[in-house]
Structures are given as structure tokens and as C-alpha cells.
mmCIF file as gemmi writes it, N, C-alpha and C atoms, coordinates in Angstrom:
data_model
loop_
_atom_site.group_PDB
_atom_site.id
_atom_site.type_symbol
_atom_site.label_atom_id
_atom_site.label_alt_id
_atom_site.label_comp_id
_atom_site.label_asym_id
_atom_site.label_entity_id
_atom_site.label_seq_id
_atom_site.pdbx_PDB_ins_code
_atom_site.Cartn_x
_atom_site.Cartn_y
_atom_site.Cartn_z
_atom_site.occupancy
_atom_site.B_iso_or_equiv
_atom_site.pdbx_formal_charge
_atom_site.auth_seq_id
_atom_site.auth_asym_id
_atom_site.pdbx_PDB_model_num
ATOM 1 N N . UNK Axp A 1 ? -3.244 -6.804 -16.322 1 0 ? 1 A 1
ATOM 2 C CA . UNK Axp A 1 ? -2.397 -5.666 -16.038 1 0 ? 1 A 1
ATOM 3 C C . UNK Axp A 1 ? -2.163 -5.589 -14.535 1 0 ? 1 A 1
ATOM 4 N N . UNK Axp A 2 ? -1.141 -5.499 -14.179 1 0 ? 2 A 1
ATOM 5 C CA . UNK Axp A 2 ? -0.619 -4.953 -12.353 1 0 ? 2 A 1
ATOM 6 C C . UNK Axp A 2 ? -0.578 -3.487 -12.446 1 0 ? 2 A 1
ATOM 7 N N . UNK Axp A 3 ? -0.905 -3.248 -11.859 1 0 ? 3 A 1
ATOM 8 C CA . UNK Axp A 3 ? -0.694 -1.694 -11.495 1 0 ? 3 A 1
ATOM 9 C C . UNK Axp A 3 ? 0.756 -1.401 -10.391 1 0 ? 3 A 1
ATOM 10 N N . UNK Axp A 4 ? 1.89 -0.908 -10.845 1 0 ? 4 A 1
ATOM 11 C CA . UNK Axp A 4 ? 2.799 -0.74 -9.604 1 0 ? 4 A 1
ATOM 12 C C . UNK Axp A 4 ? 2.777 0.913 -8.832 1 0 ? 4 A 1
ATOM 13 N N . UNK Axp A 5 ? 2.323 0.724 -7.903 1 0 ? 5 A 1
ATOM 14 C CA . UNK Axp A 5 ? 2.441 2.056 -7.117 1 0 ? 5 A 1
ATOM 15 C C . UNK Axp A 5 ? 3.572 2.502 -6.069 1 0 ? 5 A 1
ATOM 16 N N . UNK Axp A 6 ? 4.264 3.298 -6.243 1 0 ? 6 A 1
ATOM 17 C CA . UNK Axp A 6 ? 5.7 3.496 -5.423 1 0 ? 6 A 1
ATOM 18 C C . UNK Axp A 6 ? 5.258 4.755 -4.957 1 0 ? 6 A 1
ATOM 19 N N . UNK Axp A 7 ? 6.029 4.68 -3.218 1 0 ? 7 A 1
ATOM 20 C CA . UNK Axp A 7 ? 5.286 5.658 -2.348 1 0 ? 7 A 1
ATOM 21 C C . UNK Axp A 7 ? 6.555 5.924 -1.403 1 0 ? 7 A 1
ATOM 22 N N . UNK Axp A 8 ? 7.123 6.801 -1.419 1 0 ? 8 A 1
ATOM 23 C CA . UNK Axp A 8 ? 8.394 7.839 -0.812 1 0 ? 8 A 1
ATOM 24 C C . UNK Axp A 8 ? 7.699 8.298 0.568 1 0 ? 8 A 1
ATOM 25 N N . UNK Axp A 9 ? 8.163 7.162 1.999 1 0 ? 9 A 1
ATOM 26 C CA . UNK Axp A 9 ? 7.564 7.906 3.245 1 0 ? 9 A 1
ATOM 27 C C . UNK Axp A 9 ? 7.869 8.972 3.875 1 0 ? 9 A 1
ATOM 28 N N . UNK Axp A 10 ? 7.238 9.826 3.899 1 0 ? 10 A 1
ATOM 29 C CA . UNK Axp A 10 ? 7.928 11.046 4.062 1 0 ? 10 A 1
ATOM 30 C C . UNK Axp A 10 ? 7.53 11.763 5.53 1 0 ? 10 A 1
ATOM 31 N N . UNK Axp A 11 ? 6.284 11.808 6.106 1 0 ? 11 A 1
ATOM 32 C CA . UNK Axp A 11 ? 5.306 11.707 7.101 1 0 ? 11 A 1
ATOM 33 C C . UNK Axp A 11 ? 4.59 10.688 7.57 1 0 ? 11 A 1
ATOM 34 N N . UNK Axp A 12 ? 4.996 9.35 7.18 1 0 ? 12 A 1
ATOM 35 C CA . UNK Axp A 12 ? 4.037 8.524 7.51 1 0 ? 12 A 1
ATOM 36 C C . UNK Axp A 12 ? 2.406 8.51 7.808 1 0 ? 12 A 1
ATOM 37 N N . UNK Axp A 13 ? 1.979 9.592 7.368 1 0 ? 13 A 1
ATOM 38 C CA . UNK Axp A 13 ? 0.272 9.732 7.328 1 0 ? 13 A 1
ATOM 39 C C . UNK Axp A 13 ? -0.226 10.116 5.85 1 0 ? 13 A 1
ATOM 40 N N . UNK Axp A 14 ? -0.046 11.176 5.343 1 0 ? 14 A 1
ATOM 41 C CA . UNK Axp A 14 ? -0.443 11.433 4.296 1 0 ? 14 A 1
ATOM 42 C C . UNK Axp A 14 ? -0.407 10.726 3.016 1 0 ? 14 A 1
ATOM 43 N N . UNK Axp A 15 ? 0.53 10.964 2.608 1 0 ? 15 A 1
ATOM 44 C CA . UNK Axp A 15 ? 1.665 10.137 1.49 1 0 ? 15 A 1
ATOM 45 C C . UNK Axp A 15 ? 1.158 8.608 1.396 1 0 ? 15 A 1
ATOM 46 N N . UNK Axp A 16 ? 1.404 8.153 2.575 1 0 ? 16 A 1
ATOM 47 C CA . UNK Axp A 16 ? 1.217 6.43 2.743 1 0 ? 16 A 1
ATOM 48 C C . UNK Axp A 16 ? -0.184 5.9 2.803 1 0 ? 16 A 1
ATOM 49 N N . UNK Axp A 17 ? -0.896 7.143 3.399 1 0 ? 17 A 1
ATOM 50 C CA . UNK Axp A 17 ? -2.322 6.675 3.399 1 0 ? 17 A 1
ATOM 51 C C . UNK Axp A 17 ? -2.811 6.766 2.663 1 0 ? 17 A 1
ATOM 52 N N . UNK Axp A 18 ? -3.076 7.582 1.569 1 0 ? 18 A 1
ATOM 53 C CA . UNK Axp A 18 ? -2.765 7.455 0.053 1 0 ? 18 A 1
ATOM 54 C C . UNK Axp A 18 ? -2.781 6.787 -0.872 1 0 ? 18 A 1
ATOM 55 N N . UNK Axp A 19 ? -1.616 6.34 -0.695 1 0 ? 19 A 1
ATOM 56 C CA . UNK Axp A 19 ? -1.228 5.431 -1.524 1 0 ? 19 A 1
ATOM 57 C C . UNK Axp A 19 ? -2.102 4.078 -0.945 1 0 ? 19 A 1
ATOM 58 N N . UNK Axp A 20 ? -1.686 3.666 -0.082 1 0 ? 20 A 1
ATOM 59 C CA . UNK Axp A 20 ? -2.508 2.393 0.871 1 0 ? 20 A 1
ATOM 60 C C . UNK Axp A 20 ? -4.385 2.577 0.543 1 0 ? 20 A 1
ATOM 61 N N . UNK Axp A 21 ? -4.975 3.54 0.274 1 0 ? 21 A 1
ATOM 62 C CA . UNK Axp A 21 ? -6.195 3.693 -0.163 1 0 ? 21 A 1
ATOM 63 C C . UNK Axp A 21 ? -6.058 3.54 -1.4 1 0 ? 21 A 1
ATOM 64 N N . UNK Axp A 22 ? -5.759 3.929 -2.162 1 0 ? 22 A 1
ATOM 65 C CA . UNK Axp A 22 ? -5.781 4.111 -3.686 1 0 ? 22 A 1
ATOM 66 C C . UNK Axp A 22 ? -5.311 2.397 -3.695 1 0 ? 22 A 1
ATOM 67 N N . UNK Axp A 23 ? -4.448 1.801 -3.382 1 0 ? 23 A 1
ATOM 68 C CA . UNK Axp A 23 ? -4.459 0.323 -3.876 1 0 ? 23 A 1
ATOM 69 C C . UNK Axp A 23 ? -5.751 -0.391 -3.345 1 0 ? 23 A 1
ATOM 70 N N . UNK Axp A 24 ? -6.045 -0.303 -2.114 1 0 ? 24 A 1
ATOM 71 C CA . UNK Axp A 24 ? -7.046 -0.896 -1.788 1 0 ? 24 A 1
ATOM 72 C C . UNK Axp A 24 ? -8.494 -1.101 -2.156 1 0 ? 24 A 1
ATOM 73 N N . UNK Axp A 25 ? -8.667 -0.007 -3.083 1 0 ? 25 A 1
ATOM 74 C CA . UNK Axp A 25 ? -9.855 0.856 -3.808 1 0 ? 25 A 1
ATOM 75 C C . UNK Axp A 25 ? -9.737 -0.071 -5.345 1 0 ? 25 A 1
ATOM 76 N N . UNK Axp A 26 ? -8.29 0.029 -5.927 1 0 ? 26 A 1
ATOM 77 C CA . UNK Axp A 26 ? -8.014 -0.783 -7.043 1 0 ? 26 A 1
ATOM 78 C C . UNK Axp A 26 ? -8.406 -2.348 -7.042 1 0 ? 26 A 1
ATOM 79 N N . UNK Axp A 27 ? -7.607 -2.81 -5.844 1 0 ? 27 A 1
ATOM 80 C CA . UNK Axp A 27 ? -7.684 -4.111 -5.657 1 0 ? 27 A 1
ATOM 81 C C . UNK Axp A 27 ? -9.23 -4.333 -5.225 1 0 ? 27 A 1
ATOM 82 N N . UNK Axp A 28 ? -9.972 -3.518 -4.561 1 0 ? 28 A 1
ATOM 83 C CA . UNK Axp A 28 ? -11.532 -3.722 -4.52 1 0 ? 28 A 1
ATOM 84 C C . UNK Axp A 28 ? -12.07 -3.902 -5.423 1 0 ? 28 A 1
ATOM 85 N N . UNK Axp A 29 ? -11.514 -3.221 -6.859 1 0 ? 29 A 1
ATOM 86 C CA . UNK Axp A 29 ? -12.478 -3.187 -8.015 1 0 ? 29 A 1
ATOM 87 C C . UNK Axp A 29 ? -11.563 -4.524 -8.708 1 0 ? 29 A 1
ATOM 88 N N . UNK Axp A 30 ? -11.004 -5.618 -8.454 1 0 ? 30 A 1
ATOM 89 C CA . UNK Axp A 30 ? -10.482 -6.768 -8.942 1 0 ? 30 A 1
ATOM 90 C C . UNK Axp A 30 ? -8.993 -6.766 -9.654 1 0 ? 30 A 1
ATOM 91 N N . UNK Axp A 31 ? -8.796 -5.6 -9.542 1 0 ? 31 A 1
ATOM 92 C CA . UNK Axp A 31 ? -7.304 -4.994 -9.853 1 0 ? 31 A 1
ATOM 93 C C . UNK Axp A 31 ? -6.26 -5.514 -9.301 1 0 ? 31 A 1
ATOM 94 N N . UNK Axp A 32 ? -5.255 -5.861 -10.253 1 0 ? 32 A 1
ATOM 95 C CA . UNK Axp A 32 ? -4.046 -6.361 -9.213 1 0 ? 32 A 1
ATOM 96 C C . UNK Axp A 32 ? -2.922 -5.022 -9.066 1 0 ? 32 A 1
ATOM 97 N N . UNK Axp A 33 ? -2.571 -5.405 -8.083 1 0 ? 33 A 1
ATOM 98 C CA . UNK Axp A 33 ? -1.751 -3.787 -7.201 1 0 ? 33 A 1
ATOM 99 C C . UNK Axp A 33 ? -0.204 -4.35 -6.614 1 0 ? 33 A 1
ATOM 100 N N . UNK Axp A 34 ? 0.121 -3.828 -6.731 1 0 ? 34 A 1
ATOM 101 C CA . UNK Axp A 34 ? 1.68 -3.359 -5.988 1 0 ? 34 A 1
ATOM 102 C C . UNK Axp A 34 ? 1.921 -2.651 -5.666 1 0 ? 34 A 1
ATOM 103 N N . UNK Axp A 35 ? 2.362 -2.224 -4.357 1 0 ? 35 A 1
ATOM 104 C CA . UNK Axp A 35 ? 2.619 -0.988 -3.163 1 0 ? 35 A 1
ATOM 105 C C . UNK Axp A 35 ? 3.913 -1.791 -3.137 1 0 ? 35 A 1
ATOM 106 N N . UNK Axp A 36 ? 4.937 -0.061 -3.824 1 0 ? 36 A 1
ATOM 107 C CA . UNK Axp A 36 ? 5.957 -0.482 -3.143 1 0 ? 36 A 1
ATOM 108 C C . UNK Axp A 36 ? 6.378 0.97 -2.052 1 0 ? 36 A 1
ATOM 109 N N . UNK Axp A 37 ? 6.94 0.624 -1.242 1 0 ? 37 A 1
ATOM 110 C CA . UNK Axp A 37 ? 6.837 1.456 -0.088 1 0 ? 37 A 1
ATOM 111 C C . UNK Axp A 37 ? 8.675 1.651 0.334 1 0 ? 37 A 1
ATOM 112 N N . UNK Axp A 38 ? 8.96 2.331 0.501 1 0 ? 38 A 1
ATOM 113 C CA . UNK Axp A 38 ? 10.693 2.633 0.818 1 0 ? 38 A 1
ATOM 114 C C . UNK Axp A 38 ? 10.821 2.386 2.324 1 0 ? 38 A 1
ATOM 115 N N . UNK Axp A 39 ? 9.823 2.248 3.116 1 0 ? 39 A 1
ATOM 116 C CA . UNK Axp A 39 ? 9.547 1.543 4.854 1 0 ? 39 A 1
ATOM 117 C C . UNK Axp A 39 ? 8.64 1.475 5.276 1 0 ? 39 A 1
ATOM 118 N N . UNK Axp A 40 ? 8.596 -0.242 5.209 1 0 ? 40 A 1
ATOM 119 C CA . UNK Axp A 40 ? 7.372 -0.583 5.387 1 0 ? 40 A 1
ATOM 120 C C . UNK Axp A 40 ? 7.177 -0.598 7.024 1 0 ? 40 A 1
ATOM 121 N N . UNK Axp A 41 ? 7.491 -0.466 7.884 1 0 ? 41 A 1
ATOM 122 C CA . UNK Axp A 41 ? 7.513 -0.532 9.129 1 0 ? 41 A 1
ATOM 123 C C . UNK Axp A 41 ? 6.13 0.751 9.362 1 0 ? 41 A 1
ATOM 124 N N . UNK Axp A 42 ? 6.119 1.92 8.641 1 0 ? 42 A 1
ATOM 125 C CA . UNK Axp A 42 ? 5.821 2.742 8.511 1 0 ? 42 A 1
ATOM 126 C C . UNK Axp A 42 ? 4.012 2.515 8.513 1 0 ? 42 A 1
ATOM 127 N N . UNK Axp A 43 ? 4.315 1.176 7.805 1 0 ? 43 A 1
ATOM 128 C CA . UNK Axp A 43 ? 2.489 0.84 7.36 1 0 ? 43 A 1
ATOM 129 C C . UNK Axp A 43 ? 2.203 -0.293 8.888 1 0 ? 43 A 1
ATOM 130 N N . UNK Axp A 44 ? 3.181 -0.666 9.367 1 0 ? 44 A 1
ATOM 131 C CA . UNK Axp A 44 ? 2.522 -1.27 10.776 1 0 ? 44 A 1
ATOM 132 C C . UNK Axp A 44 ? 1.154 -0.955 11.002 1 0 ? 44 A 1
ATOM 133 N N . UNK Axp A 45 ? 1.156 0.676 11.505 1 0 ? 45 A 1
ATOM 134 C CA . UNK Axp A 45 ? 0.504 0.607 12.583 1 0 ? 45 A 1
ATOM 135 C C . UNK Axp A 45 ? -1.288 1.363 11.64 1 0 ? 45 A 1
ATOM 136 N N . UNK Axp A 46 ? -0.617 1.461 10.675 1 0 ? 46 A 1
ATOM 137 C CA . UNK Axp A 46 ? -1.858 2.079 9.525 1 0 ? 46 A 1
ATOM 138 C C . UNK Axp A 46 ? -2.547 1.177 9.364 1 0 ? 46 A 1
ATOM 139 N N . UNK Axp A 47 ? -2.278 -0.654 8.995 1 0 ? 47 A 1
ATOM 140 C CA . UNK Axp A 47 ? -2.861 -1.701 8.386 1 0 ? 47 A 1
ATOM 141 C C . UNK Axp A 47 ? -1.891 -2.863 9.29 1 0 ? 47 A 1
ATOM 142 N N . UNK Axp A 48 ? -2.469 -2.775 10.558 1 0 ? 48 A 1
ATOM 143 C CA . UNK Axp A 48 ? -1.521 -4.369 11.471 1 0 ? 48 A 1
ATOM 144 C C . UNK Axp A 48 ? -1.103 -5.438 10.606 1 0 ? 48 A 1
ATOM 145 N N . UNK Axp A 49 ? -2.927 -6.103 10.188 1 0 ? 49 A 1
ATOM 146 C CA . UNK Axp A 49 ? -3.626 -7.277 9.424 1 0 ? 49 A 1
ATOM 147 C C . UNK Axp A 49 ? -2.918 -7.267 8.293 1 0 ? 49 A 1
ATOM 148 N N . UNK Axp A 50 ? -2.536 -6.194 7.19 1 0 ? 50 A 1
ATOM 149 C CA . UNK Axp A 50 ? -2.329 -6.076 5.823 1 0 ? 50 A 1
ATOM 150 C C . UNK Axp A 50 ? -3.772 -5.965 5.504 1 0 ? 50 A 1
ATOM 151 N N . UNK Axp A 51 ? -3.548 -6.793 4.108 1 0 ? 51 A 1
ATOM 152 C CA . UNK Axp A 51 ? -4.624 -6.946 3.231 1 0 ? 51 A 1
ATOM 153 C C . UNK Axp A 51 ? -4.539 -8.304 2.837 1 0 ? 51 A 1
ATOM 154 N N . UNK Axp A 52 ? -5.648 -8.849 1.857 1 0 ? 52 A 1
ATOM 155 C CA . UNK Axp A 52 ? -5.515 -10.113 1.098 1 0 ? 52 A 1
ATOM 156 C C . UNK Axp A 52 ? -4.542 -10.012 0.474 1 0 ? 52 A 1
ATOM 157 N N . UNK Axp A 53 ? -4.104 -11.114 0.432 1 0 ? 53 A 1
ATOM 158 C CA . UNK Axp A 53 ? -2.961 -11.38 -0.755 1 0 ? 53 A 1
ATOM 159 C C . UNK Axp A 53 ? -1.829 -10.889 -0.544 1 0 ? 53 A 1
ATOM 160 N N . UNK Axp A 54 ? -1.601 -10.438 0.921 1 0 ? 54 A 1
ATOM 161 C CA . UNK Axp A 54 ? -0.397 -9.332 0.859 1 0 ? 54 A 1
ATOM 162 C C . UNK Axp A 54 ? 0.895 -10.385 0.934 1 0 ? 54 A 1
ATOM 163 N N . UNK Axp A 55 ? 2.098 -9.476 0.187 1 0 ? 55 A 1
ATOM 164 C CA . UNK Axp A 55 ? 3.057 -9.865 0.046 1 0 ? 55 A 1
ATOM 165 C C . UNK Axp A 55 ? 4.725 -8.861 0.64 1 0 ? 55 A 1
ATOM 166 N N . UNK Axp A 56 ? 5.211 -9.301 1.517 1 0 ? 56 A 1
ATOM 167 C CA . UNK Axp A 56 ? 6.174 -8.316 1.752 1 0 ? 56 A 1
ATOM 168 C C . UNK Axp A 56 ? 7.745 -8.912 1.743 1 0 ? 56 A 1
ATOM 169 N N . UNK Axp A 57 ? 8.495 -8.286 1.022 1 0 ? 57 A 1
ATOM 170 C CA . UNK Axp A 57 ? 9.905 -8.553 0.487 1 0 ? 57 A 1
ATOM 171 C C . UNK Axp A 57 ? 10.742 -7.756 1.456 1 0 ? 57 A 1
């Protein structure tokens, strides 16, 4: 199963951090995740590195 998570930036802190925890928490427990994000520019400065496996379109 993927899990898809869609996240509307609205403040760039709350909302995104959020969401960006909650996948990371999933994908910790061996979960596969999808963050989709409406601007990702937004997650720059939250996660420079990304994560494993990250993928951006």
C-alpha cells in the first residue's frame, strides 16, 4: 500500500510541517509515502537534505 498525502501551503510552518512529520513517521515505520505538496520550494528550508528515497516532479 502507498499512502498519498496532499498538503495545501498555506503558512509554510504548520500545515507543511505536518504533513512532512506524519510521512516521515510513516516511512519510519517501513511505509511507503507520498507528499504531494502544491510548493515545494516551501519545504527547502524545513528539510535542505530531503529524505531517503526522495523524489521530486
Amino acid at each position: 500500500m502507498v499512502w498519498d498525502i496532499f498538503c495545501k501551503v498555506i503558512d509554510n510552518h504548520g500545515d507543511l510541517g505536518v504533513c512532512w512529520r506524519l510521512c516521515a513517521q510513516l516511512a519510519a515505520r517501513g511505509e511507503r509515502v507520498r507528499l504531494w505538496v502544491d510548493d515545494v520550494s516551501a519545504l527547502e528550508w524545513m528539510a535542505p537534505q530531503g529524505c531517503d528515497h526522495e523524489q521530486t516532479s
